[in-house]
Structures are given as C-alpha cells and as structure tokens.
GUKEMI-88602 format. One record per residue (C-alpha): x, y, z; residue number from 1. Coordinates in nm, 3 decimals. Each point is the difference from the previous one (the first is absolute). Example, Ala and Ser with C-alpha at 12.3 -4.5 7.8 and 13.67 -1.06 7.14 Angstrom:
2
R         u         v         w   num
R     1.230    -0.450     0.780     1
R     0.137     0.344    -0.066     2
END
This chain:
336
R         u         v         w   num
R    -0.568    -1.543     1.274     1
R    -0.032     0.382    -0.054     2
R    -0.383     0.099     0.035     3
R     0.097     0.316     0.227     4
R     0.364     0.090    -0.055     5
R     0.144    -0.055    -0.308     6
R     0.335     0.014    -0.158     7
R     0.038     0.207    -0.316     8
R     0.260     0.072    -0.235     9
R     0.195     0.358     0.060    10
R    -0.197     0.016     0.341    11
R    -0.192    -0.168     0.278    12
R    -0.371     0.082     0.006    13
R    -0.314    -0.065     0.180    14
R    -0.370    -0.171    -0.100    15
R    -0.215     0.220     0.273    16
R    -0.292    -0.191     0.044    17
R    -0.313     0.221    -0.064    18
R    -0.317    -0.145     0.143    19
R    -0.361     0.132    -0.102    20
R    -0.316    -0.112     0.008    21
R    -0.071    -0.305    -0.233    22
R    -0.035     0.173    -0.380    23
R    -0.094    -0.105    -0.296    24
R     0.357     0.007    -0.222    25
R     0.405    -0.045     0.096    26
R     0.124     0.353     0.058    27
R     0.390     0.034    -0.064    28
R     0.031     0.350     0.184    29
R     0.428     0.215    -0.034    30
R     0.106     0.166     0.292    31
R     0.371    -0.059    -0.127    32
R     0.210     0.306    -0.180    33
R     0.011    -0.182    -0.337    34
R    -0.278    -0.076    -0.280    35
R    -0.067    -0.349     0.043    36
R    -0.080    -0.242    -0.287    37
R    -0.150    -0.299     0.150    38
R    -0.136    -0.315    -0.116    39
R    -0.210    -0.227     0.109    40
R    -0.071    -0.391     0.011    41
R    -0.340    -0.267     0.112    42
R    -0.049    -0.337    -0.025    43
R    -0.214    -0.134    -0.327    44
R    -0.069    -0.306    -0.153    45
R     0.330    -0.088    -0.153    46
R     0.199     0.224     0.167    47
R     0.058     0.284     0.095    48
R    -0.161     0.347    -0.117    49
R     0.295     0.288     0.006    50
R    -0.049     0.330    -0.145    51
R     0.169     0.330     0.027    52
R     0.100     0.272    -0.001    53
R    -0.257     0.217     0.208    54
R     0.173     0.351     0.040    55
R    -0.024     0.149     0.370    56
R     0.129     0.367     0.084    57
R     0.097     0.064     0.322    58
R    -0.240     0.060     0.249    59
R    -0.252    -0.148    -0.252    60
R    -0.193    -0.359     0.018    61
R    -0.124    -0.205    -0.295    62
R    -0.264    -0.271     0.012    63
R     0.143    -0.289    -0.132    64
R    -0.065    -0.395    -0.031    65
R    -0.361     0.081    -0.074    66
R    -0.075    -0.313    -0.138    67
R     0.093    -0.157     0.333    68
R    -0.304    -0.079     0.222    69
R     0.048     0.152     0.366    70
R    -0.237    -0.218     0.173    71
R     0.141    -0.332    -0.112    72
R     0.359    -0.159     0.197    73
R     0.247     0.119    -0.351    74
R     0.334     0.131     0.087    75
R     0.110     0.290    -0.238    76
R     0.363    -0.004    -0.085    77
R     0.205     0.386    -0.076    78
R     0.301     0.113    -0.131    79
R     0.120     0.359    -0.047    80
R     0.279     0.204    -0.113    81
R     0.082     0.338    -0.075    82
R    -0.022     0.268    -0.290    83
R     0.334    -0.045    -0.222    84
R     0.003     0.391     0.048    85
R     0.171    -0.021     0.296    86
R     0.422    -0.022     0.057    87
R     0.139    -0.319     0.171    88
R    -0.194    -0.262    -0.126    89
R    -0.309    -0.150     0.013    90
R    -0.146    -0.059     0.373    91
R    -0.205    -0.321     0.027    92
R    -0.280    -0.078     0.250    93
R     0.025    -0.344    -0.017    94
R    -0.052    -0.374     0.173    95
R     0.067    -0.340    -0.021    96
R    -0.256    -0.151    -0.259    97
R     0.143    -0.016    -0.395    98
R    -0.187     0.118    -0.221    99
R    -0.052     0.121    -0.377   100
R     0.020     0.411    -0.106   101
R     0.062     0.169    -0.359   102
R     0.191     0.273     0.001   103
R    -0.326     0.191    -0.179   104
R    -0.358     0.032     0.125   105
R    -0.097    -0.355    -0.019   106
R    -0.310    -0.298     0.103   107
R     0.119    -0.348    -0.015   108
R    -0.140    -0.322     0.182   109
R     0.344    -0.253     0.083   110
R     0.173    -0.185     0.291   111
R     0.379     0.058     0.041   112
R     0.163    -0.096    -0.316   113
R     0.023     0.366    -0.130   114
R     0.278    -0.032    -0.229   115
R    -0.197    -0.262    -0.255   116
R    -0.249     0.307     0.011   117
R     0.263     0.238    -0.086   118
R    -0.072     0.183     0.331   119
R     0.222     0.071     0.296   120
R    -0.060    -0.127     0.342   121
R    -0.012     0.257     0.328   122
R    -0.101    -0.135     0.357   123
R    -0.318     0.140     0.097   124
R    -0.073     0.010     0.373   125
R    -0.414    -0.149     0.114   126
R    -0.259     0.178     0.182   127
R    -0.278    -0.213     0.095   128
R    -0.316     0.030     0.275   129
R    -0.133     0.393     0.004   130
R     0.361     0.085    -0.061   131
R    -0.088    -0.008    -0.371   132
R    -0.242     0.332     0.048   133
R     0.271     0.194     0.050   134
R     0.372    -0.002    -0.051   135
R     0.262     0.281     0.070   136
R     0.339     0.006    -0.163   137
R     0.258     0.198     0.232   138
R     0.331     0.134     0.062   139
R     0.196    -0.033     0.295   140
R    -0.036     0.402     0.050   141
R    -0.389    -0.070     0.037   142
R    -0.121     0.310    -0.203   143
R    -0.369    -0.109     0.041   144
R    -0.214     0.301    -0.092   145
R     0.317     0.206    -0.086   146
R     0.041    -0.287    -0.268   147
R    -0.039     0.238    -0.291   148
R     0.200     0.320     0.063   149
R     0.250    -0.244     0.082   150
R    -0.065    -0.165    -0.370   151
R     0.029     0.343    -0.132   152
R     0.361     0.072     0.133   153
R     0.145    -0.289    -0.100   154
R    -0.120     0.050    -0.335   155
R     0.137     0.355     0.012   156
R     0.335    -0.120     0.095   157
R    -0.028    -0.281    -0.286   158
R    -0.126     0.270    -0.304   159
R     0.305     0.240     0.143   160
R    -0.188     0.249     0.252   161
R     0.203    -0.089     0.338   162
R    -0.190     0.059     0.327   163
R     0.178    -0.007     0.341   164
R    -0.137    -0.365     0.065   165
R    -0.299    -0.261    -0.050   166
R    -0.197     0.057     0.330   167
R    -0.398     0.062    -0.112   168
R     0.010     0.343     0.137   169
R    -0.055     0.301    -0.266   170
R     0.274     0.235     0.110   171
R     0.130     0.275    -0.193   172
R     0.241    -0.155    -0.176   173
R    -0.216    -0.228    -0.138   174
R    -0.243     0.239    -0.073   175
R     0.304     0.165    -0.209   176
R     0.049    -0.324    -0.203   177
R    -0.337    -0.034    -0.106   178
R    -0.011     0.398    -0.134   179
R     0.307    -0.065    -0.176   180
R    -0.110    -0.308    -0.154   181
R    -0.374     0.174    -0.082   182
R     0.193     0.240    -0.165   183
R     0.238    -0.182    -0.237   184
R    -0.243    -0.276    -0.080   185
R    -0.231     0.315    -0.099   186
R    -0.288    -0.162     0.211   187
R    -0.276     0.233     0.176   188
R    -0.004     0.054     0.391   189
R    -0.149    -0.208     0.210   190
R    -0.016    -0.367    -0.130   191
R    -0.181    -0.264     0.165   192
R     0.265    -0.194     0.167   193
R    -0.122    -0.303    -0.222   194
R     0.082     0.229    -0.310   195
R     0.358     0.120     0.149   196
R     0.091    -0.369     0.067   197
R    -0.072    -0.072    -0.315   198
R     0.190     0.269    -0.181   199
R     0.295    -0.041     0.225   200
R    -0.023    -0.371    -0.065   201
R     0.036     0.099    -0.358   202
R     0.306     0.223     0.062   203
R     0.179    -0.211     0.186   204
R    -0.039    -0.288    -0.247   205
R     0.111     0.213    -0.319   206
R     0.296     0.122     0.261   207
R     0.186    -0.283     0.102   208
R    -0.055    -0.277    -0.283   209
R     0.321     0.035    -0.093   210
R     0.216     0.137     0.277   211
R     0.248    -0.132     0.236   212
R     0.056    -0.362     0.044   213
R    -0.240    -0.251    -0.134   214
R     0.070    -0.365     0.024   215
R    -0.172    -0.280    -0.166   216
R    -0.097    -0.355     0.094   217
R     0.070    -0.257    -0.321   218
R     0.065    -0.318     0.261   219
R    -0.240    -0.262     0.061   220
R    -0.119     0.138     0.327   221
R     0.012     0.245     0.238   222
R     0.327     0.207     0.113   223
R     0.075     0.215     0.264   224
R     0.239     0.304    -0.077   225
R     0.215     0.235     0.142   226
R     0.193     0.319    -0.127   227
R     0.320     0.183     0.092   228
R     0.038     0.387    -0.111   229
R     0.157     0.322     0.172   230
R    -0.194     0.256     0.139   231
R     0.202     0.323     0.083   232
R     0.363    -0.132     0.086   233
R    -0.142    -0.337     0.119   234
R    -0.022    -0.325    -0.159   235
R    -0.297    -0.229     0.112   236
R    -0.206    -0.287    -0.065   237
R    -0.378    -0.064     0.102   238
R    -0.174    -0.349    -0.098   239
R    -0.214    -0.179    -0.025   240
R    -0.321     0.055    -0.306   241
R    -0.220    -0.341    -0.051   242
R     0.032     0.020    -0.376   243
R    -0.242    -0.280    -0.235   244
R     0.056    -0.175    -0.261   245
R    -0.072     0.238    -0.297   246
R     0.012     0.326     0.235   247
R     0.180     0.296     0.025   248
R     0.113     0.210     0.320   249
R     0.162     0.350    -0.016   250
R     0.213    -0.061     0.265   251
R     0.149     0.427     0.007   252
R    -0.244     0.190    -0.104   253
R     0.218     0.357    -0.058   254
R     0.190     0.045    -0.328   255
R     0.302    -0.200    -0.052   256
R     0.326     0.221    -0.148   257
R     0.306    -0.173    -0.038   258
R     0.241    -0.027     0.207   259
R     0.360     0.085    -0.014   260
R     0.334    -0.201     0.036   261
R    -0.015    -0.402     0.057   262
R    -0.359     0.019     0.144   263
R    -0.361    -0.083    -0.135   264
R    -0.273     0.219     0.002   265
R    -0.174    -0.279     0.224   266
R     0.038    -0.335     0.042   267
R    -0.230    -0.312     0.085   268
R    -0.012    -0.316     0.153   269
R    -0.287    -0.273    -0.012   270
R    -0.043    -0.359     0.178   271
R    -0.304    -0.248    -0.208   272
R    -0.244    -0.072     0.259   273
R    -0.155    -0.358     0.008   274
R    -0.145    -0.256     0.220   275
R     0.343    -0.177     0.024   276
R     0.173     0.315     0.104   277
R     0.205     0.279    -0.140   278
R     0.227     0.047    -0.314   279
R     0.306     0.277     0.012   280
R     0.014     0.209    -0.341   281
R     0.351    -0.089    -0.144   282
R     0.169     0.271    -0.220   283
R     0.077     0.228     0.238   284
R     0.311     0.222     0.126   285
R    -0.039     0.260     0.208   286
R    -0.079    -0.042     0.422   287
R    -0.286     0.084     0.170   288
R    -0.169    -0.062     0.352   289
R    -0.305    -0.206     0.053   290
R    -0.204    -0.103     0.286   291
R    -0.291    -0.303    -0.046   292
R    -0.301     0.257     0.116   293
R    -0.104     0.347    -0.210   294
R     0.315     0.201     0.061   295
R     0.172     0.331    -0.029   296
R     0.413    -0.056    -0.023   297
R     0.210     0.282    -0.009   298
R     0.333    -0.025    -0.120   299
R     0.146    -0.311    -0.199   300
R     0.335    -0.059     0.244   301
R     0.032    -0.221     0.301   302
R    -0.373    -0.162    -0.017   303
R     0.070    -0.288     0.211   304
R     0.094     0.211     0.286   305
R    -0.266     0.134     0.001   306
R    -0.255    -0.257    -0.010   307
R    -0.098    -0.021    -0.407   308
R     0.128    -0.301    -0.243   309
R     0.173     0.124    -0.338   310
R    -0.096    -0.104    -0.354   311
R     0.105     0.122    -0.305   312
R    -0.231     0.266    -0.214   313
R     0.017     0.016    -0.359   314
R     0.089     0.333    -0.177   315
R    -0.313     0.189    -0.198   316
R     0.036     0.125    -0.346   317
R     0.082     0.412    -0.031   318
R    -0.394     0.150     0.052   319
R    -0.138     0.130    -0.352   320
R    -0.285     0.303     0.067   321
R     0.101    -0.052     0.418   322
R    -0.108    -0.319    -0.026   323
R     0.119    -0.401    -0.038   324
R    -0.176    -0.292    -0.032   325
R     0.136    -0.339     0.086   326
R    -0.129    -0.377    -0.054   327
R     0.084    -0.321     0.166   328
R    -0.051    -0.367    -0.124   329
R     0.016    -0.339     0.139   330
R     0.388    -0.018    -0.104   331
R     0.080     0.299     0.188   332
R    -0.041    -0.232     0.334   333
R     0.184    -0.269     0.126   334
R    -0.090    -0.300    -0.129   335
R    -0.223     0.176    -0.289   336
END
C-alpha cells in the first residue's frame, strides 16, 4: 500500500498530502525539481477512464480529472513520471493499482488488459475522500515553495549550464547559469520562469538525445539495470533503473569516448523483473559489485568482503558522437 510514501524508480519520493477546502475539480499541484507528466484514471461504466498526459512545471498545479464529481464517494487513481529531458532515467511516482498509459497524449476507457489495447500498463497510486482536491507530488528534499528554482537548476545542469547544486535557493551561481544560457539561446532578459522552464526543457532535450549510455527494453516486461564505467582513475558500478517494456533509460548521461587497452567504454548488467522473481542477463564477462538496494560500488575487486554480491556486466559497443545505445531481449535472460 503506498498512499503516502512511495517507491520510485532512480529515487524514493513522497505524496505530501495537501488538504483545502472542498473545491470544485482534482488539483495535481509539483513541488518536486522535475516537470512532471502525469496521468490520470476514474471509474466508468465499463471500466476504467485513464487519460494523460497533463504537463505540470515545478512549483505549478494543474486541475485535472474534471470530469470527476467531488461531491460523490469516486476514488481518482494517478500516475506520474518525469520529462525525458532529464539524465538518469525516468523517475516514476507510482502505486500499486495496474493500469493502461500510451506513450503519447492519450483518452481511453479499459480495465487491465493493456496489451490487447496496444497500451502499456503503469501502477497508479488512489486518492479517495477530500484527498482528491488536492494532491502534491514530492521529493525527499521537500522543496515546497522553492519547488521551481529548484526545477530550474536541474534543468540547467541537464541543457549543460552546471550550478553548484539543486537546493531552490537563487544564488549566484545559478544566477550565472541562467545569463549564460539567456545569452546563447539568444533569448531576452527576464523570462517568466514558466517560459525559462520551457526553453531549458527544450535544450536539454535536443542535448542529450543521443549522448552517453542509453539502454533499451525489447523483453516482455520490466528490467532493472545497472552500469559499470570509470570516473577519474576509478572503476564503479551504480544500479539499479526500473526500465519497461518498450522503454529506454540513459543510464550515463556525459559523452562516452572510448576507452583504451582491454576495457569498454562502459559496461551493463540487467536482471528481468517479474512476479516469480528475478532473471540474471547471461552474456557477460567482466566483474562488477552489486548490492540488492539503489547502490553506489566503487571499485570492481574483492566485493564480497565488503558486503556486495558479483555478477557479470556485459561490454558496450565503442560510443559513436559520445554516445551508445544498447538493447536487451527476452533471450538475453536466463531462461529467455
């Protein structure tokens, strides 16, 4: 059950609960650092009614679920995930109740069997009672009104303007980032913050399509992924990305270059996720540390002793532009 604390993919995040006085529409309201697209699902007369995707800023709200009467007992069912603009994957605000999505703006009435639709499935958490009026999507850092200078540096750092951190303070160095970015994007001083969102959103996407290391889900369900690289003199792995079926992640998001001697630029490592359990990726040759949990594992040598398990990551292709992009199928698993 996850109406307050949910579990998302990349990171852990909050649903604040925002109570108002009773109003007349749902109100999905951002007070994370990332644009949110969320959709949103209510029970109708054979089925279920799902639509999305309703763009939120942060630091913005959005009435949504309008055709859902307020006064009457009807639970309204959300899911929400982040801009692709951003590097690491997609983060999910998510729940325990399967239902349909396109991957495109989208209205479609149907109960769980999303694939004969040609639709994906995503589990959407439930807000019922006066909970519906108003629900906050959150971050463990709980920027709250500070939600959209916050949104604004991580964009910066995503279209390529670093800033010393993502905090929801307007220091001078982020100040700095957004002059520099004014300048070369040849926009005018002073943008609303909805406009320099928008631009940087734009950036950001154009940016990093093709950089770093992007891997692709061709299984029959979900994955969950992991990566080994160097950084400075020091090999290291970091897991895990919640990857769909049909989904991409860019799990490194700076260019790739290749590497010299016996080594790969990169190399990755991927277990297919299901109800009955988990399936190791076969294929590959090279050592890396893993823990069950998000981790951060530095060094590929003597993982036991120090508390991680060891599988074996697959070697990427040489990067083309700074960039690689790698798919796995159902064969790539045990037992596929």
């Amino acid at each position: 059950m996850v109406p307050r604390f949910i579990k998302i993919s990349g990171l852990f995040a909050l649903l604040a609960l925002g109570l108002t006085a009773r109003s007349e529409a749902a109100e999905i309201c951002n007070e994370t650092s990332f644009i949110a697209e969320v959709a949103a699902g209510w029970a109708v007369e054979g089925g279920v009614a799902i639509e999305g995707w309703t763009r939120v800023r942060p630091g913005e709200c959005e009435t949504i679920a309008e055709e859902v009467d307020l006064t009457q007992e009807q639970p309204i069912f959300f899911y929400a995930k982040s801009s692709l603009a951003y590097l690491g994957g997609v983060r999910e605000w998510r729940g325990t109740v399967p239902l349909c999505v396109d991957e495109a703006d989208f209205e479609v009435v149907a109960n769980t069997r999303c694939a004969a639709l040609g639709l994906a499935s995503r589990d959407f958490f439930v807000r019922e009672g006066e909970d519906r009026e108003r629900t906050v999507l959150a971050e463990p850092s709980d920027y709250g009104r500070r939600s959209g200078t916050a949104g604004i540096q991580r964009l910066l750092q995503s279209a390529g303007f670093p800033v010393n951190g993502v905090d929801g303070y307007e220091g001078s160095s982020t100040r700095r980032a957004i002059s520099r970015f004014l300048e070369t994007a040849g926009i005018g001083r002073d943008p609303s913050d909805a406009a320099l969102i928008d631009a940087l959103e734009a950036r950001a996407l154009e940016r990093n399509a093709s950089s770093g290391l992007i891997l692709c889900n061709e299984a029959d369900g979900d994955i969950s992924a992991a990566v080994g690289y160097r950084t400075a003199s020091i090999w290291q792995s970091r897991g895990w990305w919640r990857i769909h079926a049909g989904e991409c992640a860019r799990l490194i998001g700076n260019r790739l270059e290749a590497a010299g001697g016996d080594d790969a630029p990169a190399y990755v490592y991927a277990e297919r996720v299901s109800s009955s359990g988990r399936r190791a990726m076969t294929g590959g040759d090279t050592a890396f540390c893993l823990a069950p949990a998000r981790f951060v594992a530095e060094e590929r040598t003597d993982c036991a002793e120090r508390g991680y398990s060891t599988a074996r990551f697959r070697r990427v292709p040489a990067p083309q532009d700074g960039g690689v992009r790698v798919t796995v199928e159902e064969n790539d698993f045990e037992g596929g």
